[in-house]
ZAKE-707829 format. One line per 4 residues: their letters; for each residue y, x, z of C-alpha. Coordinates in steps of 0.02 Angstrom, whole numbers. Layout:
N
A) Y/X/Z  ...
end
This chain:
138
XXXX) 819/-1066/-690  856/-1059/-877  869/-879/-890  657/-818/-835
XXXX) 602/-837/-1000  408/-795/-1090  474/-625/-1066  506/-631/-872
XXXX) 671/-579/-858  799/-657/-738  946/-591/-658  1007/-551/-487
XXXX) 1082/-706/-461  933/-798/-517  797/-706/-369  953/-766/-252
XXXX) 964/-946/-314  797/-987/-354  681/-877/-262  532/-981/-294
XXXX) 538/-1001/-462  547/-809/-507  399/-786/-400  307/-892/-494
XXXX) 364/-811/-651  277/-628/-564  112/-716/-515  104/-726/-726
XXXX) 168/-542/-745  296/-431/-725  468/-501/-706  614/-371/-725
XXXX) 768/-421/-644  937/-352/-707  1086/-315/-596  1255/-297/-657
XXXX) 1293/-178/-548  1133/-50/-561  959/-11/-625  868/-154/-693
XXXX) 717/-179/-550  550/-244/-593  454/-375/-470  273/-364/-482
XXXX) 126/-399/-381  63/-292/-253  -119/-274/-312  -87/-240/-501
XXXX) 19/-85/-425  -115/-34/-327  -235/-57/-476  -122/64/-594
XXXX) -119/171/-442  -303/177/-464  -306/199/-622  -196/357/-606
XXXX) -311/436/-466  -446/406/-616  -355/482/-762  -313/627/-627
XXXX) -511/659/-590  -534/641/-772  -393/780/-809  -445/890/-666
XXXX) -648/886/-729  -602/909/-906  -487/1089/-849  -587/1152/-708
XXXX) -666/1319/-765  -834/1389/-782  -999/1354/-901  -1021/1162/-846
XXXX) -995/1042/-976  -853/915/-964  -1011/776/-902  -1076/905/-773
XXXX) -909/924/-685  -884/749/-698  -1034/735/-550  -868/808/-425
XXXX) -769/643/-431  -919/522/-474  -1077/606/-392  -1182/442/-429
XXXX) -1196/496/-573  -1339/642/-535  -1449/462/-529  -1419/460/-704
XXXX) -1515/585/-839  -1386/714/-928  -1392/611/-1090  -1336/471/-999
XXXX) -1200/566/-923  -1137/631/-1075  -1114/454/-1135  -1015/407/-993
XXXX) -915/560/-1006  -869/513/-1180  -841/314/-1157  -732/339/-1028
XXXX) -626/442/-1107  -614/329/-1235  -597/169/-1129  -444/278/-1041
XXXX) -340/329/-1203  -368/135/-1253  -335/76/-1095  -182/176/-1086
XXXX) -137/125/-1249  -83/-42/-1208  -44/-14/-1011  -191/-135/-950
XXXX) -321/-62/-864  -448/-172/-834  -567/-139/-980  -548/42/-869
XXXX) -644/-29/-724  -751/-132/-780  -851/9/-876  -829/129/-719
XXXX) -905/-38/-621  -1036/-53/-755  -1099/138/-749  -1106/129/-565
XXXX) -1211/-19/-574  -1324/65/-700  -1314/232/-582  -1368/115/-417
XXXX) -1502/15/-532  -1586/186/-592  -1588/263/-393  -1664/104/-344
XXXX) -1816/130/-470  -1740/26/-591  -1816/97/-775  -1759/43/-956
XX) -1858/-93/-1037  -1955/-20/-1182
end
């Protein structure tokens, strides 16, 4: 199939003709397929959907914490969507409030989101270590 190329495009014809080999082309990354007769489509796998689709239920919690009213800061009302993180001490929370913010915008920034999760994994780790009894080495 001469036409999937290091940018994974192939058309119609191609998915119909050589199923196999554009399928191999999306285990690599998005392959958008163009149609002469509509809409280019876009053949992907099913878990990096479901990982942006996680990563927009994140960015929503983030949004909703960082508008919701009252005198909390932005790190307390982050405790609604994450509540491990009451295991943690305030300074600690602030620090996660403000990395993963960061992480997000970046994140966003180049439409890969896995730098996302793995700090989100790391805090949680660091949340479960701490209710276990887990203290920083001094």
């Amino acid at each position: 199939m001469s036409t999937v190329t290091t940018s994974r495009t192939a058309n119609s014809s191609d998915l119909s003709r050589n199923p196999a080999q554009v399928f191999r082309a999306a285990d690599e990354g998005p392959v958008t397929i163009t149609r002469r007769d509509g809409e280019p489509l876009t053949l992907l796998r099913s878990s990096t959907v479901e990982r942006e689709h996680e990563a927009l239920r994140l960015a929503a919690s983030l949004v909703a914490a960082s508008l919701a009213s009252g005198e909390t800061t932005f790190a307390e009302r982050l405790m609604g969507p994450f509540p491990w993180l009451d295991f943690l001490p305030s300074d600690q929370r602030e620090q996660f409030a403000a990395e993963i913010v960061d992480v997000s915008r970046a994140c966003a920034s180049i439409s890969s989101f896995d730098r996302l999760f793995v700090v989100l994994s790391e805090w949680t780790a660091t949340a479960e270590a701490v209710a276990s009894g887990y203290t920083p080495d001094t």
